[in-house]
Backbone bond lengths (Angstrom), bond angles and torsions (degrees), N, CA, C in turn:
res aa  C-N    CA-C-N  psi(-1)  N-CA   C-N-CA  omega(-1)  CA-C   N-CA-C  phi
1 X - - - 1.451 - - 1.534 108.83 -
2 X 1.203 107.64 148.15 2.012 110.94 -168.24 1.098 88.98 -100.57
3 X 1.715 118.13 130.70 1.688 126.52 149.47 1.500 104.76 -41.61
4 X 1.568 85.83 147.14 1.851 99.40 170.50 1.445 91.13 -101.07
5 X 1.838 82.75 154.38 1.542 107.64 -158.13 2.025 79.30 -100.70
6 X 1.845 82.73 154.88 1.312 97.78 -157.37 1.819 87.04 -110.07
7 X 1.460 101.58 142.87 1.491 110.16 -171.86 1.414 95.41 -83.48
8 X 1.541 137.74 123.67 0.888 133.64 148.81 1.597 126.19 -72.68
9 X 1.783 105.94 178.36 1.545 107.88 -177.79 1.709 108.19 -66.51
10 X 1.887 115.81 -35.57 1.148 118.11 168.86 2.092 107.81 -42.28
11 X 0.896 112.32 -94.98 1.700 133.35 169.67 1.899 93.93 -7.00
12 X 1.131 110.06 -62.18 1.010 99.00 -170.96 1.765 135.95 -60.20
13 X 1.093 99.00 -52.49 1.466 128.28 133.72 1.715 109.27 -0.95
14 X 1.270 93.48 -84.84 1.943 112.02 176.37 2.033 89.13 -44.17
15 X 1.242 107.04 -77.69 1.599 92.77 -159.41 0.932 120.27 -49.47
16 X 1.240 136.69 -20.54 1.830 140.28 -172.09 1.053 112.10 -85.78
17 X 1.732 115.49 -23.10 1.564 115.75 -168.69 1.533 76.35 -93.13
18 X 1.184 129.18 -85.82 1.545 114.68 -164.02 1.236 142.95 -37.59
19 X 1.747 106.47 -8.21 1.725 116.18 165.33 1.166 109.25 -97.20
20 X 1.358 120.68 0.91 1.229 133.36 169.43 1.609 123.04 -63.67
21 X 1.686 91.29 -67.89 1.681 112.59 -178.84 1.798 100.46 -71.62
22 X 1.037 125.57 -4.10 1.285 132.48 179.96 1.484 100.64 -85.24
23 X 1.118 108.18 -55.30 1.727 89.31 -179.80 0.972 116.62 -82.76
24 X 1.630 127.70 -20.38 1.183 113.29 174.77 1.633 116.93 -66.48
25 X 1.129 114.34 -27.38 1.633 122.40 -173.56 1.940 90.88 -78.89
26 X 1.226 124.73 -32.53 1.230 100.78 166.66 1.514 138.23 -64.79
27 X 1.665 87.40 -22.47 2.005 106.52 -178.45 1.235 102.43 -67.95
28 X 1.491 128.46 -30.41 1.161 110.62 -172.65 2.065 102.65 117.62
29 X 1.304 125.83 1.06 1.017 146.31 -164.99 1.817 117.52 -55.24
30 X 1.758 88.01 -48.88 1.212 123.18 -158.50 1.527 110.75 -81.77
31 X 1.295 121.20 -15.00 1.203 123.80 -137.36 1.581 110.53 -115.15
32 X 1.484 100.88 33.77 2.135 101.59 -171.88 1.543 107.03 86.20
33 X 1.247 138.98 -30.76 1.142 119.58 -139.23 1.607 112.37 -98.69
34 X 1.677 107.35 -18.05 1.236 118.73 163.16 1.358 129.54 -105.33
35 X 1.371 124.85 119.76 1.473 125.53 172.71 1.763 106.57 -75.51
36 X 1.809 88.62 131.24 1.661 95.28 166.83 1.433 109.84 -64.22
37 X 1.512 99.22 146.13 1.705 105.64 174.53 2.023 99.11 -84.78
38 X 1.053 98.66 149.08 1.532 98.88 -151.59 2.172 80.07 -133.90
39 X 1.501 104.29 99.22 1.725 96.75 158.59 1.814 124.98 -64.98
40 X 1.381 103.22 108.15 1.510 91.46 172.32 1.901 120.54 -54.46
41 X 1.626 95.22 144.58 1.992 87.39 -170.48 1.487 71.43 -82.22
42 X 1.626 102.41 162.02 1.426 118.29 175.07 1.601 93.60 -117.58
43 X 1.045 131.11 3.59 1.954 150.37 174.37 1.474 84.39 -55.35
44 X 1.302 122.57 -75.04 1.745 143.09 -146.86 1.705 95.57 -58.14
45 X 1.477 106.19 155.12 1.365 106.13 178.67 1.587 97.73 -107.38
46 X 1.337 112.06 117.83 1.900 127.56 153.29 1.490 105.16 -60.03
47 X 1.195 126.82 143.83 1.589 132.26 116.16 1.202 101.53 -63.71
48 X 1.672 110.72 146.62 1.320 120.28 127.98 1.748 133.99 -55.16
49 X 1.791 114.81 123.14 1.551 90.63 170.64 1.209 125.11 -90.05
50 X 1.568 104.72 159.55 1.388 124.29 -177.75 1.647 116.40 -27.99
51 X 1.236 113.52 161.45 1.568 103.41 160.33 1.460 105.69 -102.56
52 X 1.519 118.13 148.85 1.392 130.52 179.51 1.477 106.43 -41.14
53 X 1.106 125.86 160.08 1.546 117.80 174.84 1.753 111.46 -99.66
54 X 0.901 117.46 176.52 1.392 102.37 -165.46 1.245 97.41 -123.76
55 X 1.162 123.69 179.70 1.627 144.82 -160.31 1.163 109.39 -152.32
């Protein structure tokens, strides 16, 4: 007889995220219509841009 395989915290992990993205792909999530909100790092160095030149 084969030992049963023991669900780890990894394993578990996997199923929650995948009933997860499951409903979200059922909401409608998945599908273009929402942009991720994206935090700018404020770490990174910007330039400032130029000002237009004038005429």
């Amino acid at each position: 007889m084969a030992k049963k395989k023991r669900i780890t915290k990894k394993d578990l992990d996997k199923i929650e995220r995948a009933a997860k993205r499951a409903a979200q792909k059922a909401a409608g999530a998945l599908d273009g219509r929402f942009r991720p909100r994206v935090v700018k790092n404020k770490k990174k160095y910007t330039r400032k841009s130029a000002p237009p030149p004038e005429e």
